[in-house]
Structures are given as C-alpha cells and as structure tokens.
C-alpha positions as CSV (number, residue, x, y, z in Angstrom):
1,X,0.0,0.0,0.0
2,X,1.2,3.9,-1.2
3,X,1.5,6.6,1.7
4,X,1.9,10.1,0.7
5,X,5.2,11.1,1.5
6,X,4.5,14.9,2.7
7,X,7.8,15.3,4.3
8,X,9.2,15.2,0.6
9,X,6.6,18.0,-0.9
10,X,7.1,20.1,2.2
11,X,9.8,19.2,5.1
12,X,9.2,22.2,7.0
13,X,5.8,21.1,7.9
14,X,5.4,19.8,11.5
15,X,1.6,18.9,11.8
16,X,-0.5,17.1,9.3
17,X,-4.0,15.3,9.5
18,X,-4.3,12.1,8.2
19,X,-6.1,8.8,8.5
20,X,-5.5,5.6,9.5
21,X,-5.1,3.1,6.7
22,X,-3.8,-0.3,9.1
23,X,-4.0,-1.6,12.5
24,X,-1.7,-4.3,13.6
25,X,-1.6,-4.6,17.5
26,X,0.7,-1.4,18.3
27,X,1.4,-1.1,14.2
28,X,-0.2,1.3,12.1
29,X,-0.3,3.2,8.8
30,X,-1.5,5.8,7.7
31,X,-2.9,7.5,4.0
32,X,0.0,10.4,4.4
33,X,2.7,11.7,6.5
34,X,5.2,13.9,7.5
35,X,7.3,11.6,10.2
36,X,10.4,10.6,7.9
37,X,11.2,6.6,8.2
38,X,15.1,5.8,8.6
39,X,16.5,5.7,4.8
40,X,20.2,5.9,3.1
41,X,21.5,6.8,6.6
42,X,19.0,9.9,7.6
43,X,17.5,8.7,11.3
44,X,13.7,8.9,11.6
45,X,11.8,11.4,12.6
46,X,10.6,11.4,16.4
47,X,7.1,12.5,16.9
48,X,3.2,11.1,17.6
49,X,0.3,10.1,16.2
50,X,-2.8,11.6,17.9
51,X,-0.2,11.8,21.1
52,X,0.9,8.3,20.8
53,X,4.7,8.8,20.4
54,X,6.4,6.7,17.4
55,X,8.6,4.4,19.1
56,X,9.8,3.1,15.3
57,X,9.4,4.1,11.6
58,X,10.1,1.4,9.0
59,X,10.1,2.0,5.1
60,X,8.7,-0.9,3.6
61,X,8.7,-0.5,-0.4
62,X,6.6,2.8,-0.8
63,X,4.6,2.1,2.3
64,X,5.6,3.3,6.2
65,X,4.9,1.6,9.4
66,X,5.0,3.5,12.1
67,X,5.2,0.9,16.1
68,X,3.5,3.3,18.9
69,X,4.8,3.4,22.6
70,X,1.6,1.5,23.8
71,X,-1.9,0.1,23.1
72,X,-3.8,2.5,21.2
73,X,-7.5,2.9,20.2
74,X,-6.7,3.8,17.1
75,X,-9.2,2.2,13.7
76,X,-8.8,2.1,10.2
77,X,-10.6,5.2,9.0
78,X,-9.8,7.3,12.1
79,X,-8.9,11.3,11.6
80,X,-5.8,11.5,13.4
81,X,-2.8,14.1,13.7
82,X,0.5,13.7,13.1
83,X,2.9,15.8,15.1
84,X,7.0,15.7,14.3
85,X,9.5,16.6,16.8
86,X,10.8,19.8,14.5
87,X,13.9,20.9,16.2
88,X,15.2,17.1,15.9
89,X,14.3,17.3,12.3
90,X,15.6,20.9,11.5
91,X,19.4,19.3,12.7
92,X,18.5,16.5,10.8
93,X,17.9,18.5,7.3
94,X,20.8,20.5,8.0
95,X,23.8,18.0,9.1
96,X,22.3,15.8,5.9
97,X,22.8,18.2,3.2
98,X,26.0,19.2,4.8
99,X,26.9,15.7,4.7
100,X,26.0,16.0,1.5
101,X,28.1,18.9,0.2
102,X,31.2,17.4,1.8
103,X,30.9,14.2,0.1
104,X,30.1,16.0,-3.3
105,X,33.7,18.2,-2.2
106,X,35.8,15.0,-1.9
107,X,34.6,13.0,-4.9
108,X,34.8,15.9,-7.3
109,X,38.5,16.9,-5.9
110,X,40.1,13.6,-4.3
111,X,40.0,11.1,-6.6
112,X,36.4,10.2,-6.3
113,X,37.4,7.4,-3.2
114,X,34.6,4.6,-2.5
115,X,31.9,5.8,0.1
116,X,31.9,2.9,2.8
117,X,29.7,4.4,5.0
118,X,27.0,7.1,6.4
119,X,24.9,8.1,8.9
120,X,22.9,11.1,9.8
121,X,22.1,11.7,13.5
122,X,21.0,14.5,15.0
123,X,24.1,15.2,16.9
124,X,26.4,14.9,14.1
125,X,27.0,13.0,10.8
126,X,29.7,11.0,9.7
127,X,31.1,10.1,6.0
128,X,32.9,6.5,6.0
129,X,35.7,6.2,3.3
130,X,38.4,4.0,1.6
131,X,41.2,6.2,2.4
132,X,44.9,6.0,2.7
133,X,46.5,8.6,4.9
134,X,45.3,10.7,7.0
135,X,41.8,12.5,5.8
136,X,42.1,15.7,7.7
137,X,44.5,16.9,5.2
138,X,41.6,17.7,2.9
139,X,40.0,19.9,5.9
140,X,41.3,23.0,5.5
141,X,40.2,23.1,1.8
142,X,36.3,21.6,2.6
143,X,35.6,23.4,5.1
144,X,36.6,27.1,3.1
145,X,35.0,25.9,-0.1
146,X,31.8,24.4,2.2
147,X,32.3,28.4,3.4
148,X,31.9,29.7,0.0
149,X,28.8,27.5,-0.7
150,X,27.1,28.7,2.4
151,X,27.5,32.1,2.4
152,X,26.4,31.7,-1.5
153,X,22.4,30.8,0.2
154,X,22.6,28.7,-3.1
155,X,19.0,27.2,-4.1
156,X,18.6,23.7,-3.6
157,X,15.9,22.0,-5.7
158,X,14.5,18.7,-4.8
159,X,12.5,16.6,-7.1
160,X,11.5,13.2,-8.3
161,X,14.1,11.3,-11.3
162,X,11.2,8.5,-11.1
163,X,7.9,9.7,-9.1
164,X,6.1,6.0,-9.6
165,X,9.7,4.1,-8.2
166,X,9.9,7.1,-5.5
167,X,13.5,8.0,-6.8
168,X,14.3,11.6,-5.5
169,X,17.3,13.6,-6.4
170,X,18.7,16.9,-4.8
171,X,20.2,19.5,-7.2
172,X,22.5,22.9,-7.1
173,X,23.5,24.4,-10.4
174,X,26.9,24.3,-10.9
175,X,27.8,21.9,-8.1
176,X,25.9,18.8,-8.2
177,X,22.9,16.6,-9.2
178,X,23.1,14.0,-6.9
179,X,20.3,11.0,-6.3
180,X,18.5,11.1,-2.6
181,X,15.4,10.2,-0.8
182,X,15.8,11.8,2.3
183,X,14.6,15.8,3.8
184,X,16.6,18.5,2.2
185,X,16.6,22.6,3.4
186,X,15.7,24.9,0.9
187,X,19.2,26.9,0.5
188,X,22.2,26.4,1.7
189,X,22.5,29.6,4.1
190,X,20.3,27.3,6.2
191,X,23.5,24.9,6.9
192,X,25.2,27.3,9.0
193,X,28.7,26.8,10.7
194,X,30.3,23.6,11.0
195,X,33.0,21.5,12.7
196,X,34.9,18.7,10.6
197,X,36.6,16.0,13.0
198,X,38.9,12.7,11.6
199,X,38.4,9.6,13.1
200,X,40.6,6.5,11.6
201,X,38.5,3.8,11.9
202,X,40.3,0.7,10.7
203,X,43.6,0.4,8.8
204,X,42.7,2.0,4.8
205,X,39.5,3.2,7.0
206,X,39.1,6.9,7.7
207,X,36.1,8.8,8.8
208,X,34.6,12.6,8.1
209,X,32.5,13.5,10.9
210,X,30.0,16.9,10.7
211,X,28.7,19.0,13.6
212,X,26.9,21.8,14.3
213,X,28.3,25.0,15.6
C-alpha cells in the first residue's frame, strides 16, 4: 500500500492530518505523512500520532509503518494528527545536506574514493571512506570551499528522477545533481557553521565526521 510522502513536498511542515489506513496490534499506517522513516542513513523522525509517540518508523517499499509506545484505540478510518519533533528534524535537514556537500567536495576533488559508509544523526554526521592517509589533510580546503557554498544561500531543488519508483534527487546548479530520498533545506544559508573531525576507523579506513556549531 502507497503513503503520501508529505515530508518530501514540504519538510518544513510539522503537523498534518491524516487517516489511518492499518492496525496491527501497536502497528499502524496511515494514507499520508510527514514523520520521515530511517533511509540511506537519515535517522527517523521522532514524533506522535494523535499523542501516541512513534517508538519506530520502517520504510517498507513505498509504504511506512510506524510501532506506537503503547496500546492504542486507534481504527482504520480514524482522523488523526500527526505531530513531528521539528527541532530534531531541522538538525537532521541541515547535518544531511551538509553531509552531502562534503561528500560531493571529496569525490569531485580527491580522486572520487569509495563511500563505505554514512549516517545522519541528529548530533552529528559521519562520511565513512576508503582512504589511505590521513583524511584531515583535505579539511582546511572543505571546510573554506563548504564556506563559499554557504554564504552563497545557493538554491537547492528537490525533485522526483522516477515519481512512480519514489526515486528523489537533490540538485544545485553548478555543483551537483546527486540521487537522494531523504529531507533537504531549501538553501544552503540554512547549513550554517560547522565543525569537521577525523576519526581512523580501521587500517585503509578513515572517517569525516559533521557538527553543528
């Protein structure tokens, strides 16, 4: 079964009413949403459906399930509303894109080295590479050229490659077009400042991770 994916058309939006498509003990679904459900590293969303907090969101093909705290009395055809924890989210937008600017910066100017790994948390997010050496050598150019790309406030456009496979991509002009599901900020002003740290996590192993300021 299709949800509508509102967190795609408009990820600024923290309330939305909806109805209950599914019922499965603590499980339900619902006919649209806004409360993101983990995918290509991005964490879910936290938030509550008619005040019944969303313990876990799980993509499954173009639907989302979404496991409640407790035993609900929620039916299939209930009006309910769907609240997301925003400020969680906002952190979430912004440490993704930035994640996704530095990656763009290393494959364009470093030899295009294999991706190994990513996650997005609200705390921080982390790039996993094949790397030899020491990765923090590239830091002093990423973060001025991340700089010059925030100060920009370049336009970000997010659309569908595919709208019936659900296949999103994120473009800037002149920088990147770059395939992605997951909940992008309008420009990149929005990123703010940043903090790059290196972590060596294995021998040929080395790790980019992104704060906040």
């Amino acid at each position: 079964m299709y949800v509508a994916k509102i967190f795609w058309d408009n990820p600024y939006l923290t309330e939305l009413n909806a109805q209950i498509t599914g019922v499965e003990n603590q499980l339900v679904t619902v006919d649209k949403t806004i409360a993101f459900a983990f995918s290509g590293g991005q964490e879910s969303d936290y938030g509550t459906i008619n005040g019944y907090s969303i313990v876990k969101a799980e993509k499954q093909d173009q639907q989302i399930t979404y496991l409640l705290d407790r035993l609900h009395d929620l039916q299939i055809g209930d009006n309910v509303l769907i609240k997301i924890d925003w400020a969680r989210r906002y952190k979430l937008m912004r440490l993704h894109f930035a994640a996704e600017i530095i990656l763009e910066l290393v494959t364009q100017n470093f030899g295009s080295p294999e991706k190994i790994g990513a996650h997005i948390a609200a705390d921080k997010a982390r790039l996993d590479f094949a790397w030899q050496g020491n990765i923090s050598q590239t830091f002093s150019f990423l973060e001025q050229e991340m700089q010059q790309i925030v100060s920009s406030n370049l336009p970000i456009k997010s659309a569908f490659a595919d709208q019936e496979k659900e296949i999103r991509y994120w473009e800037i002009d002149n920088f990147a077009k770059v395939l992605c599901g997951g909940t992008h900020i309008k420009e990149t002003s929005e990123i703010g400042s940043l903090q790059l740290k290196r972590n060596n996590i294995g021998k040929g192993k080395e790790r980019i991770e992104i704060l906040l300021r």
